[in-house]
MOPAC internal coordinates of N, CA, C and O (Angstrom, degrees):
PM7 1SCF
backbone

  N    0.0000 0     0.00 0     0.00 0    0    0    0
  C    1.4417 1     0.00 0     0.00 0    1    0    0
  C    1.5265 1   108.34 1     0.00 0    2    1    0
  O    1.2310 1   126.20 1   -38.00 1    3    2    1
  N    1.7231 1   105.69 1   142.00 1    3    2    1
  C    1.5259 1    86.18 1   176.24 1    5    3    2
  C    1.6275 1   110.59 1  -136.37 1    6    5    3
  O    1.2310 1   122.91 1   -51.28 1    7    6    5
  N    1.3849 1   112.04 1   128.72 1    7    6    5
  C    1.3917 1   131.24 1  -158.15 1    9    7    6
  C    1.4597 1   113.93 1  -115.26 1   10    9    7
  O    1.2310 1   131.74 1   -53.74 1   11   10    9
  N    1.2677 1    94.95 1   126.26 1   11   10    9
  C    1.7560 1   102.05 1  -154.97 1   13   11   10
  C    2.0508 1    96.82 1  -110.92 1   14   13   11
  O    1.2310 1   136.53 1     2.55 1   15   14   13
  N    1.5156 1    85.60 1  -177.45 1   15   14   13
  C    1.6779 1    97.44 1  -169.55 1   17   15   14
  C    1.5483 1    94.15 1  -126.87 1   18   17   15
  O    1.2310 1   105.51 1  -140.70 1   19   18   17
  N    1.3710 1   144.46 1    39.30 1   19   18   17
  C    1.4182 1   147.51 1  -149.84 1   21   19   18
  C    1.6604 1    80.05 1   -86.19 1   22   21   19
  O    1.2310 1   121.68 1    83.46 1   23   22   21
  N    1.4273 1   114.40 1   -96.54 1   23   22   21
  C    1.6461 1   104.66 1  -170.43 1   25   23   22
  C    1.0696 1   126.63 1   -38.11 1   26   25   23
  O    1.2310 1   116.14 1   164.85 1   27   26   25
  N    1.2194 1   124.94 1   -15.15 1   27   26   25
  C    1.8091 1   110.53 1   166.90 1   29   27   26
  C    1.3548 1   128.13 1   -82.59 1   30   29   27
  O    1.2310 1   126.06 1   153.01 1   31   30   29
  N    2.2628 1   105.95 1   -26.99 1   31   30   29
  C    0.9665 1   104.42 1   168.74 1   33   31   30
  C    1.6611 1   115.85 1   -76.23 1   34   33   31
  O    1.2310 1   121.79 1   175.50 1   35   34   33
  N    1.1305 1   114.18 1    -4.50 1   35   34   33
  C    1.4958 1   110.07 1   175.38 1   37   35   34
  C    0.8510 1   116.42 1   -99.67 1   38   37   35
  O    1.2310 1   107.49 1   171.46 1   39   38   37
  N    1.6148 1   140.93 1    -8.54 1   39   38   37
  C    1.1949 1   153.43 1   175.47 1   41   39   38
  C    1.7757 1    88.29 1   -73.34 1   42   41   39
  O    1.2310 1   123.15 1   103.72 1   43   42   41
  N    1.3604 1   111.58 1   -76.28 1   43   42   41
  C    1.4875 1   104.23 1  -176.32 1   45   43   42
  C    1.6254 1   133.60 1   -36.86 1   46   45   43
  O    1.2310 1   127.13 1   143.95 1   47   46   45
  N    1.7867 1   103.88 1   -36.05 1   47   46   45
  C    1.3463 1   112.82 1  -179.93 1   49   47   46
  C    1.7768 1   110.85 1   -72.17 1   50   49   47
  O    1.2310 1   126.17 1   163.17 1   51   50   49
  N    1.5013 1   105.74 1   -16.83 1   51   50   49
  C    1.6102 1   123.40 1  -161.07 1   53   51   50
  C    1.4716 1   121.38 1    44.50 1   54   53   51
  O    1.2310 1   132.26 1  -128.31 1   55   54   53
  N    2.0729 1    93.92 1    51.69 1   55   54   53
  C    1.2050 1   116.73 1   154.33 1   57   55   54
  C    1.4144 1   140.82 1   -69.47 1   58   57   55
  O    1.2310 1   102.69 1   -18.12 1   59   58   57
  N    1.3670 1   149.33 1   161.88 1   59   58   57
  C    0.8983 1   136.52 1   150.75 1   61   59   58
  C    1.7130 1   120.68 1  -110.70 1   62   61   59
  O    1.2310 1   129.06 1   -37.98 1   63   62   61
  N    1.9071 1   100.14 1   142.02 1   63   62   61
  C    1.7078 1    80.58 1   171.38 1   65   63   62
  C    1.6555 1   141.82 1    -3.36 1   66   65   63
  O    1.2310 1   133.67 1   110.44 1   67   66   65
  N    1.5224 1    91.18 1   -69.56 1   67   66   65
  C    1.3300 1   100.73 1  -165.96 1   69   67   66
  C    2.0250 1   111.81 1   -66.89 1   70   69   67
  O    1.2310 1   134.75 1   164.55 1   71   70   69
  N    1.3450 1    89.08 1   -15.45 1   71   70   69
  C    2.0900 1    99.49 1  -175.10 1   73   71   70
  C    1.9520 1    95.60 1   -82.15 1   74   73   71
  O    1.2310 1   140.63 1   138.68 1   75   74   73
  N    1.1696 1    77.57 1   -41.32 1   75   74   73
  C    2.1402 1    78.54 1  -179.50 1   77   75   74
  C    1.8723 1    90.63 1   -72.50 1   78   77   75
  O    1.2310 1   115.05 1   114.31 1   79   78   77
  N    1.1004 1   126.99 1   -65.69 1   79   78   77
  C    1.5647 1   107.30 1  -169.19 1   81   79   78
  C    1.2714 1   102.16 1   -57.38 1   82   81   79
  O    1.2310 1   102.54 1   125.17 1   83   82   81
  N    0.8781 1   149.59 1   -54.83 1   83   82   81
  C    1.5480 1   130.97 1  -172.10 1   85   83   82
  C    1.4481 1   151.73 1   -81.03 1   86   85   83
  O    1.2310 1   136.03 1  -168.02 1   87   86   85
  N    1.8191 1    86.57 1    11.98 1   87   86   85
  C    1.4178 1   119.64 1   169.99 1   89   87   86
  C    1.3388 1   105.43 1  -100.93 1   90   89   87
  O    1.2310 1   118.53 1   141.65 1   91   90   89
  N    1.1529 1   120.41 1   -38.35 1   91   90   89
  C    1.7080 1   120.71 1   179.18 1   93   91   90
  C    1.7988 1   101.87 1   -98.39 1   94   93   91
  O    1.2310 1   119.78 1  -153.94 1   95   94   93
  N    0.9529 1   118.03 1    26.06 1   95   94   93
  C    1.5937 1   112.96 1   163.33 1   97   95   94
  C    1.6283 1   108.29 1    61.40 1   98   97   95
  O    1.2310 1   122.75 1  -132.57 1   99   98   97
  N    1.0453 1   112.34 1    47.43 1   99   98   97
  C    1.4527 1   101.93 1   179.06 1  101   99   98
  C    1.8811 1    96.01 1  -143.79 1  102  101   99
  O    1.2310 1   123.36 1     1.34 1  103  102  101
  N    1.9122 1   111.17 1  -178.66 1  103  102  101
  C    1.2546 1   106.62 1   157.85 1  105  103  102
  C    1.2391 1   125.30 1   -71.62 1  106  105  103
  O    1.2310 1   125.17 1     0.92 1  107  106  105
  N    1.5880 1   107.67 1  -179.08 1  107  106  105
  C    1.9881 1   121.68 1   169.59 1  109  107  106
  C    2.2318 1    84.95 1   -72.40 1  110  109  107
  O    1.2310 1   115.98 1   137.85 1  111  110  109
  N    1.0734 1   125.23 1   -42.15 1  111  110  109
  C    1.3382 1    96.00 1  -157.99 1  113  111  110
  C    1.6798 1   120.38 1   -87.40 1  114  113  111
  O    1.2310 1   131.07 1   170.91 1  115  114  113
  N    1.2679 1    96.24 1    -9.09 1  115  114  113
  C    1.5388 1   121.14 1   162.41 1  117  115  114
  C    1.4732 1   118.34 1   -42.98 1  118  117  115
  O    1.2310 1   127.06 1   136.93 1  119  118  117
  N    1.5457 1   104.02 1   -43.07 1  119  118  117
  C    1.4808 1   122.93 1  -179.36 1  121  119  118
  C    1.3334 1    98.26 1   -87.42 1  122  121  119
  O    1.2310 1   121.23 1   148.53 1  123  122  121
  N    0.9233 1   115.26 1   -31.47 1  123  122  121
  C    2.2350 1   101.88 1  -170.56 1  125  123  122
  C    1.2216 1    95.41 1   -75.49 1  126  125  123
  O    1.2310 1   109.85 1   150.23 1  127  126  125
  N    1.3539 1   136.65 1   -29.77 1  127  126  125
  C    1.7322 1   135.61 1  -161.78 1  129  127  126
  C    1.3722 1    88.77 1   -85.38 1  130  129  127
  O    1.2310 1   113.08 1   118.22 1  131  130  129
  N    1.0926 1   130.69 1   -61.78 1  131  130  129
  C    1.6621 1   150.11 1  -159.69 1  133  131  130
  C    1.8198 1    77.24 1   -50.55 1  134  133  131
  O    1.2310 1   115.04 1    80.15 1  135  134  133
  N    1.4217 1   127.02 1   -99.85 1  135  134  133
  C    1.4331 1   142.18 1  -177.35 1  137  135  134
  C    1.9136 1   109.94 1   -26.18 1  138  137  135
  O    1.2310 1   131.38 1   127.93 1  139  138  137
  N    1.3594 1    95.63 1   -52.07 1  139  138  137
  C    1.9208 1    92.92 1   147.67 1  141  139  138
  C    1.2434 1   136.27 1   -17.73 1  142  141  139
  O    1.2310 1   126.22 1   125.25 1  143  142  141
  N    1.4251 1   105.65 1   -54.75 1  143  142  141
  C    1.4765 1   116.08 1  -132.06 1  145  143  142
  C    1.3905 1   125.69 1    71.31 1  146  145  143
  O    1.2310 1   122.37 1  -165.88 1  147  146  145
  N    1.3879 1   113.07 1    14.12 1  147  146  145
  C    1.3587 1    96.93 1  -163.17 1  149  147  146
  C    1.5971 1   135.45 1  -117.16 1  150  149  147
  O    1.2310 1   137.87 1  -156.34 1  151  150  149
  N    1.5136 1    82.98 1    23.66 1  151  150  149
  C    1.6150 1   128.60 1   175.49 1  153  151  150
  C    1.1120 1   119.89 1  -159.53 1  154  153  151
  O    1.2310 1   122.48 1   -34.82 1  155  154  153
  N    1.8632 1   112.85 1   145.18 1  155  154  153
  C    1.6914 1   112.57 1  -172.01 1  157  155  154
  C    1.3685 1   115.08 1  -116.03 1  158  157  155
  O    1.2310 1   120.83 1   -83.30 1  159  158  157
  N    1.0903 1   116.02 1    96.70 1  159  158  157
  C    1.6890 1   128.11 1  -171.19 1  161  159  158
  C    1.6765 1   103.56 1   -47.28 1  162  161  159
  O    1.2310 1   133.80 1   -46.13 1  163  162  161
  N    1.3682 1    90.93 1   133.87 1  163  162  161
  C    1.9235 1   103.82 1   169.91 1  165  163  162
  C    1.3694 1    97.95 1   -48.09 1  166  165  163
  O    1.2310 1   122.69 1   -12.30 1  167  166  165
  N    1.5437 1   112.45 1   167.70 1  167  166  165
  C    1.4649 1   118.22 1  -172.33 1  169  167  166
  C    2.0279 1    99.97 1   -95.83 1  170  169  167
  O    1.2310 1   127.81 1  -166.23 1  171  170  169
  N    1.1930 1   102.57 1    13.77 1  171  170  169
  C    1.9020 1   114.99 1   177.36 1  173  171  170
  C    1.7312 1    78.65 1   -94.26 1  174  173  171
  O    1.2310 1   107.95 1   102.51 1  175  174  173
  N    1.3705 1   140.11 1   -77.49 1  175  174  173
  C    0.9960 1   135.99 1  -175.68 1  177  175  174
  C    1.0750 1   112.00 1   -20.88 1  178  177  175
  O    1.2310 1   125.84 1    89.93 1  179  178  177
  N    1.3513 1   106.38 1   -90.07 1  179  178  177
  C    1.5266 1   118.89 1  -172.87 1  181  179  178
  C    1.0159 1   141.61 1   -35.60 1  182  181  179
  O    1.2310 1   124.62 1   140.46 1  183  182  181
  N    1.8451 1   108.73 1   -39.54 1  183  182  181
  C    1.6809 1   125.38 1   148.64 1  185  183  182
  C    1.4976 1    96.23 1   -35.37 1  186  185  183
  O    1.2310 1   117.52 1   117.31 1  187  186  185
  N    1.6507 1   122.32 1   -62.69 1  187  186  185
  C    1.4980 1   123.33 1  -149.17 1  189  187  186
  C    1.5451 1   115.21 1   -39.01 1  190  189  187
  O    1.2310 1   136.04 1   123.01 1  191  190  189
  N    1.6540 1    86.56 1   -56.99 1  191  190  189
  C    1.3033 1   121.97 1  -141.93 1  193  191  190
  C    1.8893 1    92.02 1   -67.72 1  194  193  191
  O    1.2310 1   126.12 1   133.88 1  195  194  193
  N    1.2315 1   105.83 1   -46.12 1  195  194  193
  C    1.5534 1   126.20 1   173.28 1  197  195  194
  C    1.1865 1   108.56 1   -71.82 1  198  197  195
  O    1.2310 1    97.64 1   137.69 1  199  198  197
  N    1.3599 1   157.45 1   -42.31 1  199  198  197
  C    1.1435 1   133.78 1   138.39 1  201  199  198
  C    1.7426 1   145.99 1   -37.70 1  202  201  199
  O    1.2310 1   129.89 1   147.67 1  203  202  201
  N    1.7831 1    98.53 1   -32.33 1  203  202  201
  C    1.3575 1    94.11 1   170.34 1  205  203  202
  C    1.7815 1   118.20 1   -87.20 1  206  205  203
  O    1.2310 1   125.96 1   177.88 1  207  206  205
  N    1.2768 1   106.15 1    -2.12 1  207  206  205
  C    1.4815 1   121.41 1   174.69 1  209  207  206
  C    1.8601 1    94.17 1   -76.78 1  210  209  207
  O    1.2310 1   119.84 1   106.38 1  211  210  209
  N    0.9157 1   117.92 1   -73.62 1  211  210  209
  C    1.5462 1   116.45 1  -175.55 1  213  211  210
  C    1.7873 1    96.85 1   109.56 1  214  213  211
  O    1.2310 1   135.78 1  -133.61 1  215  214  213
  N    2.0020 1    87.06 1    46.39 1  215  214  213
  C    1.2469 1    97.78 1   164.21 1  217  215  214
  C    1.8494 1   122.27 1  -122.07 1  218  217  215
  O    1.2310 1   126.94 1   -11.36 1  219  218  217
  N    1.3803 1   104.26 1   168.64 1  219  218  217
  C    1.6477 1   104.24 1   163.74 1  221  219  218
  C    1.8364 1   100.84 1   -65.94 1  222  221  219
  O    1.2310 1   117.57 1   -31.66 1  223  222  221
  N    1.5530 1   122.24 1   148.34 1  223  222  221
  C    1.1746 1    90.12 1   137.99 1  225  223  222
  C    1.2014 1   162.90 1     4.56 1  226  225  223
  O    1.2310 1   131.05 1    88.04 1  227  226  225
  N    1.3807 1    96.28 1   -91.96 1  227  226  225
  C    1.3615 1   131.39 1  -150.21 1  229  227  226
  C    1.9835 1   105.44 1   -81.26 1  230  229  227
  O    1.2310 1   134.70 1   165.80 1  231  230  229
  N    1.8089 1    89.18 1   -14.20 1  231  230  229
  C    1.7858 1    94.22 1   162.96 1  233  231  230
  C    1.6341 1   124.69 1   -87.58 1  234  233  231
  O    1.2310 1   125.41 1   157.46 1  235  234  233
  N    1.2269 1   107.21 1   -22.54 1  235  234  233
  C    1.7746 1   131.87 1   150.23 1  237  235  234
  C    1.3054 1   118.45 1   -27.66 1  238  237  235
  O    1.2310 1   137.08 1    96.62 1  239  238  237
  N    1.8807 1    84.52 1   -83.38 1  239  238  237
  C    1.3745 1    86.65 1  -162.21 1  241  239  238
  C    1.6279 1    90.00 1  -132.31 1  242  241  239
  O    1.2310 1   133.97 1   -23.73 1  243  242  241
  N    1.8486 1    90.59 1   156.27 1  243  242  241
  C    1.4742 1   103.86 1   177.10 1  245  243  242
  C    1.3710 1   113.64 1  -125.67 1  246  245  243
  O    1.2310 1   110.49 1   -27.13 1  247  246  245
  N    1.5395 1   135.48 1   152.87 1  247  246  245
  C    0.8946 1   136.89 1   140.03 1  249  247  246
  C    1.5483 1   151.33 1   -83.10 1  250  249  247
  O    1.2310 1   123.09 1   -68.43 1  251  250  249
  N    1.5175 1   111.68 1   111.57 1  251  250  249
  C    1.5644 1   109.37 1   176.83 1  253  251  250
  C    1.3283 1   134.39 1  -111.02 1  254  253  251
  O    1.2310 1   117.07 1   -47.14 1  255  254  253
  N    1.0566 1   123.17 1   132.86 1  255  254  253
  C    1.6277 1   127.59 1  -179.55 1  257  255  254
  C    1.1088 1    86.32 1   -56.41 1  258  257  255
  O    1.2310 1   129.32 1   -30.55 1  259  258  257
  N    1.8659 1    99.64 1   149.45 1  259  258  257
  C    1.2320 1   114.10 1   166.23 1  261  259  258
  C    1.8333 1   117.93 1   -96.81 1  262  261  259
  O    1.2310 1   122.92 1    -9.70 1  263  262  261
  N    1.1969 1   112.01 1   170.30 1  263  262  261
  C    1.7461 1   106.66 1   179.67 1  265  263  262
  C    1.0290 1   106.69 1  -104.06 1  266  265  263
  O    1.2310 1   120.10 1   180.00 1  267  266  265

């Protein structure tokens, strides 16, 4: 499973949905699923999404085995 930190990094930037979707080329609901969990962004995304945060990766997004 992979569980990301999107609203906090946008909380920090004092982004909104729609400023993070439209900097990384995507929709506003793209981001609510993404912030969900309830979709797993290509790793082109995920670079994005972690770059326009003015993050590592790997502080984004995490990976967990599932049980």
């Amino acid at each position: 499973m992979l569980e990301n930190k999107i609203q906090v990094g946008r909380a920090e930037k004092k982004m909104t949905q729609q400023q993070l979707a439209d900097a990384v080329g995507v929709s506003r609901q793209t981001i609510v699923a993404l912030e969900k969990n309830k979709y797993n962004p290509s790793l082109i995304l995920a670079f994005k999404i972690s770059e326009t945060l003015g993050k590592e990766i790997t502080c984004v997004f995490e990976y967990k085995e599932e049980k």
